[in-house]
VMD Tcl script that builds the backbone (N, CA, C; Angstrom):
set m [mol new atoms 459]
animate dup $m
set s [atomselect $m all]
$s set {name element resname resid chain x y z} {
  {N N UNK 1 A -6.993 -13.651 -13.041}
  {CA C UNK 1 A -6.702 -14.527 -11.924}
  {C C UNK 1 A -8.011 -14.844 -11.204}
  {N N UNK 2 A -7.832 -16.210 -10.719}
  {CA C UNK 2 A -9.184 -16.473 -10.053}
  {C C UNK 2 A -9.081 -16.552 -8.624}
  {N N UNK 3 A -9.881 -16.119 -7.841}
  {CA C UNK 3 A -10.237 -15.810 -6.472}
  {C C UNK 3 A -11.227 -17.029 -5.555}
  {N N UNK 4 A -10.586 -17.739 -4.640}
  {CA C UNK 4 A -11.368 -18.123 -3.844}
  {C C UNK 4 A -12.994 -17.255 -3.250}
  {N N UNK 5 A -12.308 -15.893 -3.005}
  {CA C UNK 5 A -13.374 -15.081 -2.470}
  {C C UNK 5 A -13.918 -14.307 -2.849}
  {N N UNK 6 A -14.918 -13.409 -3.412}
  {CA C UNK 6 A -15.172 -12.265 -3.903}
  {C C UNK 6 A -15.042 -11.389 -2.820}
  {N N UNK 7 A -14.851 -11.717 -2.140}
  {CA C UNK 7 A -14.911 -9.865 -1.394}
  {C C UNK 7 A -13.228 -9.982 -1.287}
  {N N UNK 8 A -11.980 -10.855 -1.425}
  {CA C UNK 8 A -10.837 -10.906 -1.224}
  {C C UNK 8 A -10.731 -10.316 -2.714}
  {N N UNK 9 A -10.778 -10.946 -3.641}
  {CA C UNK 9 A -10.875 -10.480 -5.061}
  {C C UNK 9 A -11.435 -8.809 -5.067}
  {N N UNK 10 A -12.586 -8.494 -4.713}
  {CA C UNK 10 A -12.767 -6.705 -4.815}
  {C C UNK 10 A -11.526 -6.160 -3.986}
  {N N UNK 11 A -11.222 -6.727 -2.974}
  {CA C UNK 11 A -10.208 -5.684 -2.277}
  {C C UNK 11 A -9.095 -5.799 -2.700}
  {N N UNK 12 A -8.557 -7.101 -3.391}
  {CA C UNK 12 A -6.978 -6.633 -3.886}
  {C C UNK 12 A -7.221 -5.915 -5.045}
  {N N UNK 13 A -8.349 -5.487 -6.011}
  {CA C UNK 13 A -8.428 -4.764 -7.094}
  {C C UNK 13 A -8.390 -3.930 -6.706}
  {N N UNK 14 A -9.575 -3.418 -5.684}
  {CA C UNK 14 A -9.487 -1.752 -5.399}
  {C C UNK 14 A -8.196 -1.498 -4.761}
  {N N UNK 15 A -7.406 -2.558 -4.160}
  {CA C UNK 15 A -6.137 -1.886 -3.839}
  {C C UNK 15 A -5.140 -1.744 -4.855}
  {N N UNK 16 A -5.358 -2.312 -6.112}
  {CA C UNK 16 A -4.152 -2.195 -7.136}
  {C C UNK 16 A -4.514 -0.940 -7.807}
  {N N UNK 17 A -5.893 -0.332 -7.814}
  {CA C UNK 17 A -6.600 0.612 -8.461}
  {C C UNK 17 A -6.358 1.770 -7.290}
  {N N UNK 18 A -6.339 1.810 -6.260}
  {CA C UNK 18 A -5.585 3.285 -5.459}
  {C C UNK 18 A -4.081 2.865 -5.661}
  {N N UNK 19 A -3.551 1.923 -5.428}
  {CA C UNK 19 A -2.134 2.506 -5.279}
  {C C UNK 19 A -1.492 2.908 -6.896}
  {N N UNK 20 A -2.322 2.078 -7.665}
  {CA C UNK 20 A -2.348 2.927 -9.406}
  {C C UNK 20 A -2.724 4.204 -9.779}
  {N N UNK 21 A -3.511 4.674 -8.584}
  {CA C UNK 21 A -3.715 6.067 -8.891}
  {C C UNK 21 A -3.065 6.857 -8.009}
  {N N UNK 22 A -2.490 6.479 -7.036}
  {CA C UNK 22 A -1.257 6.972 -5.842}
  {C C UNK 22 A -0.294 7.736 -6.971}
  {N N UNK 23 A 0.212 6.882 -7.396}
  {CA C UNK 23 A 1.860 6.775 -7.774}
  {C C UNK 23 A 1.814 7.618 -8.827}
  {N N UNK 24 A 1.024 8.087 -9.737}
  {CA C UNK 24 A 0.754 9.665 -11.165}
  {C C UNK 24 A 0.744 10.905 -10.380}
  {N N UNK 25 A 0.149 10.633 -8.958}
  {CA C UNK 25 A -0.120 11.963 -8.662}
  {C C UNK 25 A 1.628 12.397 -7.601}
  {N N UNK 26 A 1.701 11.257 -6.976}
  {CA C UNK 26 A 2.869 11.424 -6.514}
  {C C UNK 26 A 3.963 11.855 -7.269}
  {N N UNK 27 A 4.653 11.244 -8.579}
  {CA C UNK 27 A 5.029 11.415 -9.466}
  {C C UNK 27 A 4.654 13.305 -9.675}
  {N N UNK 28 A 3.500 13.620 -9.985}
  {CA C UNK 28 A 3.288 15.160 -10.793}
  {C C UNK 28 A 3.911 16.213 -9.442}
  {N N UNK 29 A 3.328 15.595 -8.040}
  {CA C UNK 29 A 3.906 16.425 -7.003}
  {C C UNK 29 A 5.247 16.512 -6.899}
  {N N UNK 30 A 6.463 15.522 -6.825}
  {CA C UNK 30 A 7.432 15.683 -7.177}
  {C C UNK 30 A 7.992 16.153 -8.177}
  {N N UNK 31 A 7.536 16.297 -9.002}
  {CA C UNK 31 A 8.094 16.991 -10.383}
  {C C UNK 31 A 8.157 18.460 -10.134}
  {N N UNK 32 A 6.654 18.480 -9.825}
  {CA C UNK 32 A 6.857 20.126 -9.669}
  {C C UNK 32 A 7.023 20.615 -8.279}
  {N N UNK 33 A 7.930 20.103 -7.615}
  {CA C UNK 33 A 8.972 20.266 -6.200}
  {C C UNK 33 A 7.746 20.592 -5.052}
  {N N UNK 34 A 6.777 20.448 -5.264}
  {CA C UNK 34 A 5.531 21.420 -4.423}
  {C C UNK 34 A 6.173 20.643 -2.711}
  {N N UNK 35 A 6.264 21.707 -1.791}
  {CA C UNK 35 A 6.711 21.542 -0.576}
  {C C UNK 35 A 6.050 20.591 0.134}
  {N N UNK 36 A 6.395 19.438 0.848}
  {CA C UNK 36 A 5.807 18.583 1.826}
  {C C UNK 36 A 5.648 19.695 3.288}
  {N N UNK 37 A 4.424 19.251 3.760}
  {CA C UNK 37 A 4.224 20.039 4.996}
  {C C UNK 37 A 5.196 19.783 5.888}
  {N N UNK 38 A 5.650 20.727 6.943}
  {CA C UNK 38 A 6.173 20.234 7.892}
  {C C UNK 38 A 5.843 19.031 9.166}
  {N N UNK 39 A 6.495 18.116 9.058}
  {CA C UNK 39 A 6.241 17.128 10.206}
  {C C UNK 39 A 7.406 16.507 10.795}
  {N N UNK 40 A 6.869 15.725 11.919}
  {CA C UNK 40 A 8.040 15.347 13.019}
  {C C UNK 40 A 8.063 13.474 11.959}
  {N N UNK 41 A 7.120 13.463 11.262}
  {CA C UNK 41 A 6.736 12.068 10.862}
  {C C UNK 41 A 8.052 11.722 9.322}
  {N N UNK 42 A 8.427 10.788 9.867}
  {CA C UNK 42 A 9.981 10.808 9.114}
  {C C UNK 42 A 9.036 10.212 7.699}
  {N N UNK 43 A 7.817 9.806 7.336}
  {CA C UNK 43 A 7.579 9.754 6.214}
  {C C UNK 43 A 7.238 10.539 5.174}
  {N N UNK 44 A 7.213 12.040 5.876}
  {CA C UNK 44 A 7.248 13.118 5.561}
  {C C UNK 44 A 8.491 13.834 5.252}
  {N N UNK 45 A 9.794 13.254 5.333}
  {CA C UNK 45 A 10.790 14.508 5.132}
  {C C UNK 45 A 11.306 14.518 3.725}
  {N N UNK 46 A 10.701 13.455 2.959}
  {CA C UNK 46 A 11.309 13.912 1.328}
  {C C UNK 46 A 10.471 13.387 0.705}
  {N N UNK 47 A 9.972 13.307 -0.805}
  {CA C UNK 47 A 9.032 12.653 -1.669}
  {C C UNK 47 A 9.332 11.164 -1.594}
  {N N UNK 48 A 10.885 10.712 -1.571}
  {CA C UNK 48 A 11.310 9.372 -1.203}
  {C C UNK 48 A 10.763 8.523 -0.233}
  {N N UNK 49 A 10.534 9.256 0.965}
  {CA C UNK 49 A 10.537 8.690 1.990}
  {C C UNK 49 A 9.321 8.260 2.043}
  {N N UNK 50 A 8.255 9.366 1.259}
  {CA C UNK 50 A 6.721 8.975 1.320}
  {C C UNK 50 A 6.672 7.802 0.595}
  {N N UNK 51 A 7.028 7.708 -0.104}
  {CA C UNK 51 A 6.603 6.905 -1.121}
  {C C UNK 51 A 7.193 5.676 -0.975}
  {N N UNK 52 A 8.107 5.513 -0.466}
  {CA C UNK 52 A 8.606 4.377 0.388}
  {C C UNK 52 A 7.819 3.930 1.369}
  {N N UNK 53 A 7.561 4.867 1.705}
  {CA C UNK 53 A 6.508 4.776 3.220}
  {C C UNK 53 A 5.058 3.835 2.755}
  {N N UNK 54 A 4.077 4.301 1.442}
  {CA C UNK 54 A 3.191 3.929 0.459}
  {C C UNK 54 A 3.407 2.326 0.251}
  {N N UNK 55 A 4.752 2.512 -0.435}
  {CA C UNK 55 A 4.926 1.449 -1.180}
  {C C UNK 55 A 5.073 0.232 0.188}
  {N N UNK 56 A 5.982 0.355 0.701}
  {CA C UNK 56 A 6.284 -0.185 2.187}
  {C C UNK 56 A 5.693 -0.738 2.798}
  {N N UNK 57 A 4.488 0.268 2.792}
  {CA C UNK 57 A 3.441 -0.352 3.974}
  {C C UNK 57 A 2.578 -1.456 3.074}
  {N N UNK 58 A 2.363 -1.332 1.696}
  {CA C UNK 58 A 1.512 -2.379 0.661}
  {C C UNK 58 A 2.331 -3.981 0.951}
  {N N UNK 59 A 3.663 -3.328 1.233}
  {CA C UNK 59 A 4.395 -4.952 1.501}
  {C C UNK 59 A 4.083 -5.252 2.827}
  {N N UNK 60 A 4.001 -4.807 4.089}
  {CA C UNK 60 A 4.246 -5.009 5.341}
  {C C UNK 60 A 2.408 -5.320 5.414}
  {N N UNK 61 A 1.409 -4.878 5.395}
  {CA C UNK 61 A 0.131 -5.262 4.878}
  {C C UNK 61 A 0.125 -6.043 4.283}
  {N N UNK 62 A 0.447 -7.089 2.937}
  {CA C UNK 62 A 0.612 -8.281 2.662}
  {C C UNK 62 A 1.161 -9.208 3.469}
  {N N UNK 63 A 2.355 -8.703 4.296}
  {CA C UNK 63 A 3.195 -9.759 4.658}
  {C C UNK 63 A 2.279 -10.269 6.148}
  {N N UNK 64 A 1.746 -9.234 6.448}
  {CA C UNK 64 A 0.986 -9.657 7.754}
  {C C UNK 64 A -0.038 -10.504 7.406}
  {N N UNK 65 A -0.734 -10.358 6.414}
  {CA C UNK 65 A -1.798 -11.246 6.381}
  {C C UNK 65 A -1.691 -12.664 5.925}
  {N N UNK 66 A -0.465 -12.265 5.176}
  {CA C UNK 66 A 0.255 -14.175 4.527}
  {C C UNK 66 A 0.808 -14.790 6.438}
  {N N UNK 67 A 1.317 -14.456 6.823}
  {CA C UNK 67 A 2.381 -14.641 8.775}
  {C C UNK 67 A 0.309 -15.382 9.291}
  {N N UNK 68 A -0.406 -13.743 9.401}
  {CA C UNK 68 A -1.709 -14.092 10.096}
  {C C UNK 68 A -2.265 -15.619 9.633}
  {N N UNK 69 A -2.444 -16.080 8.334}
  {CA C UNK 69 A -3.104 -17.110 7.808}
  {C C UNK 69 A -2.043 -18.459 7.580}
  {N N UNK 70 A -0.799 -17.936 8.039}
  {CA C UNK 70 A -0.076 -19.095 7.550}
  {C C UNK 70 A -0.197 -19.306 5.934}
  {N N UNK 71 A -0.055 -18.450 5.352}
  {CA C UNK 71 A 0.098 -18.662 3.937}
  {C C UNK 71 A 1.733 -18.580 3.535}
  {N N UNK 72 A 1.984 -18.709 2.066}
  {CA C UNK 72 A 3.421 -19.038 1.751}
  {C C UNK 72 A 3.773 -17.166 2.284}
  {N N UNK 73 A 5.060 -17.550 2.048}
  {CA C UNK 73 A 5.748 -16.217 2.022}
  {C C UNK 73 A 5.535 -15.483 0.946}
  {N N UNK 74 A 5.263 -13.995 0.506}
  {CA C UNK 74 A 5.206 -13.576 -0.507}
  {C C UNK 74 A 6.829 -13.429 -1.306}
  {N N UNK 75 A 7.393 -13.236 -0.525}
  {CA C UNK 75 A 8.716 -13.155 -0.919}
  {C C UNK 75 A 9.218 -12.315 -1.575}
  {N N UNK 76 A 8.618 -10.824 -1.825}
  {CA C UNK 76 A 8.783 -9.646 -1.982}
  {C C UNK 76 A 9.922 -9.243 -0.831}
  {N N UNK 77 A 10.863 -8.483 -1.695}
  {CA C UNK 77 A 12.366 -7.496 -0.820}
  {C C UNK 77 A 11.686 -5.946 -0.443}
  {N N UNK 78 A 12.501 -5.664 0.395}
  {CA C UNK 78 A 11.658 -4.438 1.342}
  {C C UNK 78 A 11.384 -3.256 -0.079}
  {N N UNK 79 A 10.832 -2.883 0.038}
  {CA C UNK 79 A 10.706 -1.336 -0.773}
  {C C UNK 79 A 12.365 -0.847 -0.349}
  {N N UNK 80 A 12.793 -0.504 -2.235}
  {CA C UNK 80 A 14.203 0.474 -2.022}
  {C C UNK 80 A 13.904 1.581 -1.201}
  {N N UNK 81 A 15.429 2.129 -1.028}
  {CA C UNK 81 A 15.815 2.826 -0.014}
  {C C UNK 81 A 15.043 4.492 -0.519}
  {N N UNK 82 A 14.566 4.882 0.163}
  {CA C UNK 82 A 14.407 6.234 -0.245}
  {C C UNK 82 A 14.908 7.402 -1.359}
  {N N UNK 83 A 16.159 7.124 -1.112}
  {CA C UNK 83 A 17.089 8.302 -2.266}
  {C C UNK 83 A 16.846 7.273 -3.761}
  {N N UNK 84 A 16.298 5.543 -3.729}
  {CA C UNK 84 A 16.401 5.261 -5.046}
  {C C UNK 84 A 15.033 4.799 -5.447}
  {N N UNK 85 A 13.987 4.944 -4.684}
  {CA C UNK 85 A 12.714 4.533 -5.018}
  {C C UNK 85 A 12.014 5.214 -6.371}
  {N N UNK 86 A 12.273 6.559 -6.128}
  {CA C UNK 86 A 11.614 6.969 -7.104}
  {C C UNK 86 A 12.025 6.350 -8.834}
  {N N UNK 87 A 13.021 6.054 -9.058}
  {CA C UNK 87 A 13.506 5.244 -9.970}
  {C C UNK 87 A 13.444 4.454 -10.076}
  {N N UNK 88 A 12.652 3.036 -9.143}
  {CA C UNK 88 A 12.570 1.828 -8.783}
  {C C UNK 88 A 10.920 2.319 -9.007}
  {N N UNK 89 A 10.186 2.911 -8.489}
  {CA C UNK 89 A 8.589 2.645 -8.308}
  {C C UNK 89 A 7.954 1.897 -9.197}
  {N N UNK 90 A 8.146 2.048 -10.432}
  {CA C UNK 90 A 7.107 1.215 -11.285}
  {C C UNK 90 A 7.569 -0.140 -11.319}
  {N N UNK 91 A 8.553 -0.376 -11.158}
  {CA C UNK 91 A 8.742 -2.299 -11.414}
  {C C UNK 91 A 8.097 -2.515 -9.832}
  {N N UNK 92 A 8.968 -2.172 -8.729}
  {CA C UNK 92 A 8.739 -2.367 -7.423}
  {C C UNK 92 A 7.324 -2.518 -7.285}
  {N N UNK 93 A 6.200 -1.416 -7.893}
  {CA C UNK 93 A 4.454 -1.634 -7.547}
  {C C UNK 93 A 4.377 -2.524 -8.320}
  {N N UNK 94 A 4.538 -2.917 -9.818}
  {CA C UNK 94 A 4.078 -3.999 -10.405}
  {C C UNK 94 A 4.321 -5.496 -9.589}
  {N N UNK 95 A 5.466 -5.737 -9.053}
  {CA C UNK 95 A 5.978 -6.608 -8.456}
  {C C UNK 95 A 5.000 -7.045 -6.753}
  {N N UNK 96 A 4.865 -5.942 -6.182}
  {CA C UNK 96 A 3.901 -5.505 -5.032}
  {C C UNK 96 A 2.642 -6.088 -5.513}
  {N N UNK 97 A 2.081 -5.419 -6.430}
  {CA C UNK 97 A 0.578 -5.976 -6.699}
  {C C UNK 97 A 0.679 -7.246 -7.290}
  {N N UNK 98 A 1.310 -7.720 -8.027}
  {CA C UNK 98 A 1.531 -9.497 -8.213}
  {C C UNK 98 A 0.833 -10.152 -7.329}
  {N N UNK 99 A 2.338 -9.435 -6.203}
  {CA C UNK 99 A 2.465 -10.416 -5.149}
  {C C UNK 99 A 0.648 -10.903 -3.965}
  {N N UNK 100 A 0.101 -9.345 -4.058}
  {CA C UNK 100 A -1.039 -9.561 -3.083}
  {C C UNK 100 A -1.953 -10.199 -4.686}
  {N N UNK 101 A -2.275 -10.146 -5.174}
  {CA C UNK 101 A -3.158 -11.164 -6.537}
  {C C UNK 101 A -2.454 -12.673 -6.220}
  {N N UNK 102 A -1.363 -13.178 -5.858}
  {CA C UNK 102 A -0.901 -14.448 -6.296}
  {C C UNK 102 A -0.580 -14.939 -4.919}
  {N N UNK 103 A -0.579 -13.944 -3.926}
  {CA C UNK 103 A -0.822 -14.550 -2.221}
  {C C UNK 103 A -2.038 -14.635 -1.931}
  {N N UNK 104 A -3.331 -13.993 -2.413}
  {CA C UNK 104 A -4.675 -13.873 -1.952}
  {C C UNK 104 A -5.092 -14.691 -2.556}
  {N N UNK 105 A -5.363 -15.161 -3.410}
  {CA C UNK 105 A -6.236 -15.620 -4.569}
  {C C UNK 105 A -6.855 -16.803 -4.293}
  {N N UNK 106 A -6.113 -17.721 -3.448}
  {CA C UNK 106 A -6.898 -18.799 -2.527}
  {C C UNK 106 A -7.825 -18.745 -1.126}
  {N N UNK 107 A -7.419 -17.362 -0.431}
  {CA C UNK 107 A -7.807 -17.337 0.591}
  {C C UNK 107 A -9.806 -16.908 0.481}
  {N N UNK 108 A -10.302 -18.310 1.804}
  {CA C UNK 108 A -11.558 -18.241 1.722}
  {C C UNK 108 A -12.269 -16.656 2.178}
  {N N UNK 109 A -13.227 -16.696 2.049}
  {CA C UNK 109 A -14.318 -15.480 2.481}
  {C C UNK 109 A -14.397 -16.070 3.949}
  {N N UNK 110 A -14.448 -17.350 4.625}
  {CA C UNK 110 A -14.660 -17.638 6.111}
  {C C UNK 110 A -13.595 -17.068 7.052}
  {N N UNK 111 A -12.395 -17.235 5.703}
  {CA C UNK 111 A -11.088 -16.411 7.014}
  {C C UNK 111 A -10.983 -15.337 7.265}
  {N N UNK 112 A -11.691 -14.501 6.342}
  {CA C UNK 112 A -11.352 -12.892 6.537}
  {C C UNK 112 A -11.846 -12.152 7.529}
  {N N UNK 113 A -13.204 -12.727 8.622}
  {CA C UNK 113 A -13.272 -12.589 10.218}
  {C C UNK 113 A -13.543 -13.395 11.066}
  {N N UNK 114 A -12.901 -14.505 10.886}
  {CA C UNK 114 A -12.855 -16.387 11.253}
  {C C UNK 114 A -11.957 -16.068 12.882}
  {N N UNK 115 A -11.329 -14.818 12.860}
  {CA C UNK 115 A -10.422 -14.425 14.316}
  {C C UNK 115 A -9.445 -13.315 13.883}
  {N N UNK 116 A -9.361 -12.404 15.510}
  {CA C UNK 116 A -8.520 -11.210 15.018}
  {C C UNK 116 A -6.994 -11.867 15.346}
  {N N UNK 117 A -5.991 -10.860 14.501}
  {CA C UNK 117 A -5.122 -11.123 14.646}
  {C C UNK 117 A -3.809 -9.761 15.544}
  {N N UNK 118 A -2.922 -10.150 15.695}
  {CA C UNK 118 A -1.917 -9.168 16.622}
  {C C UNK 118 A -1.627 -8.403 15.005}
  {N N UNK 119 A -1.890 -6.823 15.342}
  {CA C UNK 119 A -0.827 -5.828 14.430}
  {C C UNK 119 A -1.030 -4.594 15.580}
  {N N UNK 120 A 0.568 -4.306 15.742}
  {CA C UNK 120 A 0.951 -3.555 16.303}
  {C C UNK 120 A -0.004 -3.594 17.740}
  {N N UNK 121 A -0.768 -2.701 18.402}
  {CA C UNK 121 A -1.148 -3.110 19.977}
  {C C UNK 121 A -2.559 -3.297 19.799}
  {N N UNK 122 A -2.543 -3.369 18.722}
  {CA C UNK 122 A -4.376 -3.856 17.941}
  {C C UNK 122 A -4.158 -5.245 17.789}
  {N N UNK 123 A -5.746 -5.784 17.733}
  {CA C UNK 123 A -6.036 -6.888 17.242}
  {C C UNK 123 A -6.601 -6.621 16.149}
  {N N UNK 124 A -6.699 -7.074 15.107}
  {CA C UNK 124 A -7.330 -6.746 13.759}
  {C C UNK 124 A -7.740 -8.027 12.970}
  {N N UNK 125 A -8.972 -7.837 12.173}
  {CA C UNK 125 A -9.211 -9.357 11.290}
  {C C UNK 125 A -8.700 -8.854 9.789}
  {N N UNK 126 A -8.491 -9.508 9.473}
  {CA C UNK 126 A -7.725 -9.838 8.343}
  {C C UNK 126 A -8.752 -8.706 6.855}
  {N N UNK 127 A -9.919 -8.528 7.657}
  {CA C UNK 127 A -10.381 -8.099 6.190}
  {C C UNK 127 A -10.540 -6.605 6.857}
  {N N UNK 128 A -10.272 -6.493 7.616}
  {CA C UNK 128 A -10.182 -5.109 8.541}
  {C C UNK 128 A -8.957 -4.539 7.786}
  {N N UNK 129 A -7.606 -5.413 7.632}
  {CA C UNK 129 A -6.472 -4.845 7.054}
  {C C UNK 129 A -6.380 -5.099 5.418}
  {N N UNK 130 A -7.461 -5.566 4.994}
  {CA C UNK 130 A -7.841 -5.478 3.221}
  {C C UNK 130 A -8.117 -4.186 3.138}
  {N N UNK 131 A -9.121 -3.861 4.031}
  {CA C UNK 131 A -10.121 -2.313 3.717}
  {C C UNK 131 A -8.468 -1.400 4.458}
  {N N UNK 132 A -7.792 -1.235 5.212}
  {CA C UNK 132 A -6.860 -0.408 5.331}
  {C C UNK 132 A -5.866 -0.272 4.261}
  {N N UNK 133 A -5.858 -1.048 3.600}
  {CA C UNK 133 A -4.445 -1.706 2.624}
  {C C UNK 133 A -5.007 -0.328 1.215}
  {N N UNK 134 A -6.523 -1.108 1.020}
  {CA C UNK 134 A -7.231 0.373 -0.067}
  {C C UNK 134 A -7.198 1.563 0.621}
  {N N UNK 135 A -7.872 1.921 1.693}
  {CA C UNK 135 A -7.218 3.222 1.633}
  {C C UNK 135 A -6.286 4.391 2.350}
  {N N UNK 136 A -5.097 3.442 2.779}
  {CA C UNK 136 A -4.090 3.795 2.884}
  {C C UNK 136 A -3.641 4.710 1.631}
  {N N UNK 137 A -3.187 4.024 0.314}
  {CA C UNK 137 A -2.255 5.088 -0.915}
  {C C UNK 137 A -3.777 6.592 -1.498}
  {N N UNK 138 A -4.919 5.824 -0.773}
  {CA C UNK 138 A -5.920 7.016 -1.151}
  {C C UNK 138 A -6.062 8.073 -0.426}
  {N N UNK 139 A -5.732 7.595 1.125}
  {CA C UNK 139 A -5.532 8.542 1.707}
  {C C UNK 139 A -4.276 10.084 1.549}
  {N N UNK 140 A -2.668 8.902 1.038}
  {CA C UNK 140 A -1.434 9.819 0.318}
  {C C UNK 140 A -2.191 10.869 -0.497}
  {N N UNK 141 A -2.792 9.899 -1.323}
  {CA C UNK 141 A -3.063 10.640 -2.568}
  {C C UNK 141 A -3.933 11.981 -2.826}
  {N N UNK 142 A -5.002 12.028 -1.825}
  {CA C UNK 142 A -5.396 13.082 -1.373}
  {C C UNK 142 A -4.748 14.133 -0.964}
  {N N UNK 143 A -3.709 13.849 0.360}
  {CA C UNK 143 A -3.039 14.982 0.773}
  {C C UNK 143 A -2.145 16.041 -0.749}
  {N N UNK 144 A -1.782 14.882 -1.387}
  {CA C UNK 144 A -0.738 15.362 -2.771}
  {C C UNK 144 A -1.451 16.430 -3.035}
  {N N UNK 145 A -2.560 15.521 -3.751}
  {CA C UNK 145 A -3.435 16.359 -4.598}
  {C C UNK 145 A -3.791 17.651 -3.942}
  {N N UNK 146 A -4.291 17.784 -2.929}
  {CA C UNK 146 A -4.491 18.862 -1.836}
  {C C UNK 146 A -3.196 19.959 -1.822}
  {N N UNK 147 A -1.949 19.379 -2.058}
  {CA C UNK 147 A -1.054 20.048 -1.763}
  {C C UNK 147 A -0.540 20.421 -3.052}
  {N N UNK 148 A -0.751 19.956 -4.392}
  {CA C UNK 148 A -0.633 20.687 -5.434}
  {C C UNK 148 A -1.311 21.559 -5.851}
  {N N UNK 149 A -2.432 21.136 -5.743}
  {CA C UNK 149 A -3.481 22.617 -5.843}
  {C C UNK 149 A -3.214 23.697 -4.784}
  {N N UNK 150 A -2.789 23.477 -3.498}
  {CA C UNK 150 A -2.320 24.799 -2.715}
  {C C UNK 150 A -0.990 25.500 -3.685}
  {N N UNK 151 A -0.221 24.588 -4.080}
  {CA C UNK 151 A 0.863 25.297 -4.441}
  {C C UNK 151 A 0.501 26.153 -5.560}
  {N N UNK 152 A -0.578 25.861 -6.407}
  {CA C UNK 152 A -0.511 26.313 -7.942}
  {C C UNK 152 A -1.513 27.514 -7.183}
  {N N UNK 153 A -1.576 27.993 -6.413}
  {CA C UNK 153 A -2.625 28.983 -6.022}
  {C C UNK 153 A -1.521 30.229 -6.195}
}
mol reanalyze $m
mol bondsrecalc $m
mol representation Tube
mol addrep $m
């Protein structure tokens, strides 16, 4: 696919390349039941929920920046429900990363800090929430990993 921008083009790769490496390790942590820490943070109370949470936020991060630029709708459906994601994940991310490759792919290098935009009680520029979008599932993916190796201790 071809890219208006190169630096829009590096960031939806490196984001298809963490949340591609998210989802093996998530996957091995659930398998082998290794305990989620305790938290008050409801994306924490089952492997579902995280990963919903992951997947979720890759849509809600697209969708803001298509709303911010006035671009088409991506037209991606919310991330399934928790109790069925894990059975849904691989079409659902393939479908996810499409969508940011075939919503980005026009957008210039002038827009990405051309003006900030409203997310949540922040203002943010658009390439501010590229670089969050990567490492958001790297950040998951760490804790996993962190938390499988505690368990196998």
């Amino acid at each position: 696919m071809e890219f208006s921008s190169r630096a829009v083009r590096a960031l939806v790769l490196l984001h298809d390349q963490r949340m591609r490496a998210f989802l093996p390790v998530w996957k091995e942590a659930e398998r082998k039941n290794v305990p989620l820490p305790r938290s008050e943070n409801p994306s924490y109370q089952s492997y579902g929920a995280l990963l919903r949470h992951v997947l979720g936020a890759g849509r809600g991060y697209l969708a803001w920046i298509a709303e911010s630029l006035a671009l088409s709708d991506p037209g991606l459906p919310e991330a399934p429900p928790a109790d069925r994601i894990g059975a849904e994940a691989d079409s659902y991310m393939e479908a996810l990363l499409r969508a940011w490759g075939g919503s980005l792919a026009g957008v210039e290098q002038s827009r990405l800090r051309d003006k900030r935009y409203a997310w949540r009680s922040l203002e943010m520029y658009v390439e501010t929430m590229l670089e969050h979008a990567v490492v958001h599932p790297e950040r998951h993916q760490l804790q996993l990993t962190e938390l499988i190796r505690e368990a196998a201790r």
